[in-house]
C-alpha positions in Angstrom: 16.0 -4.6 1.4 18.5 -1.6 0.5 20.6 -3.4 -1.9 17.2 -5.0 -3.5 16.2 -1.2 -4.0 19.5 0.0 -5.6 19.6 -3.4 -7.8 16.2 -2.0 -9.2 17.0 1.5 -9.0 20.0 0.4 -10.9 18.0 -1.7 -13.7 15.2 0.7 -13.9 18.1 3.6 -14.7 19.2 1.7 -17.7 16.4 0.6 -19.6 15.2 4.4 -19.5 18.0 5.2 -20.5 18.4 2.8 -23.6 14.7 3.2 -24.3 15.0 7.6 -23.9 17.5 7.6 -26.9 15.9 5.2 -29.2 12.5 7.5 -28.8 14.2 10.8 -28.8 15.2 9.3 -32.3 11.9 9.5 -33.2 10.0 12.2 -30.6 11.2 15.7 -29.7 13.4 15.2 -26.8 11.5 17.6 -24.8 8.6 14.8 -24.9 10.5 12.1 -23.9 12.2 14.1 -21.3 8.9 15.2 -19.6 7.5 11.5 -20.1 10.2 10.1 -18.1 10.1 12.8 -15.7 6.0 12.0 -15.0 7.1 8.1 -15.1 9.7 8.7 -13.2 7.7 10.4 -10.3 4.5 7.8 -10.6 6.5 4.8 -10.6 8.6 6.7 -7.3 4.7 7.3 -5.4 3.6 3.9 -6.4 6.6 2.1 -4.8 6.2 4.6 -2.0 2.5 3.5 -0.9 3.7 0.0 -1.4 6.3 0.0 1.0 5.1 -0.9 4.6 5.3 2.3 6.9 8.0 0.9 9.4 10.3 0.4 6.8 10.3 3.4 6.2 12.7 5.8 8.4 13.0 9.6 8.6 16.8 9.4 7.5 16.0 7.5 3.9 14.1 10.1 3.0 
């Protein structure tokens, strides 16, 4: 399940990335920076409540 995670961590990372500097292109970057942030954190809650509780252990946190 851990190296699933980091392979989408991983992915995840990189099309931000690409996508961040073709928009700050166009957008302020301050925008883009606070869109990803907010992204960043919904997509992070959503994956949270999705995980089953006993997968979850006090040490990944």
């Amino acid at each position: 399940m851990g190296a699933l995670l980091a392979l989408a961590s991983a992915a995840c990372y990189g099309l931000v990335d690409f996508a961040g500097g073709l928009l700050s292109r166009r957008v302020h970057f301050a925008v883009v920076t606070v869109l990803g942030q907010v992204s960043g954190l919904l997509l992070a809650l959503i994956a949270a409540l999705i995980m089953p509780s006993e997968a979850m252990r006090p040490w990944d946190l």
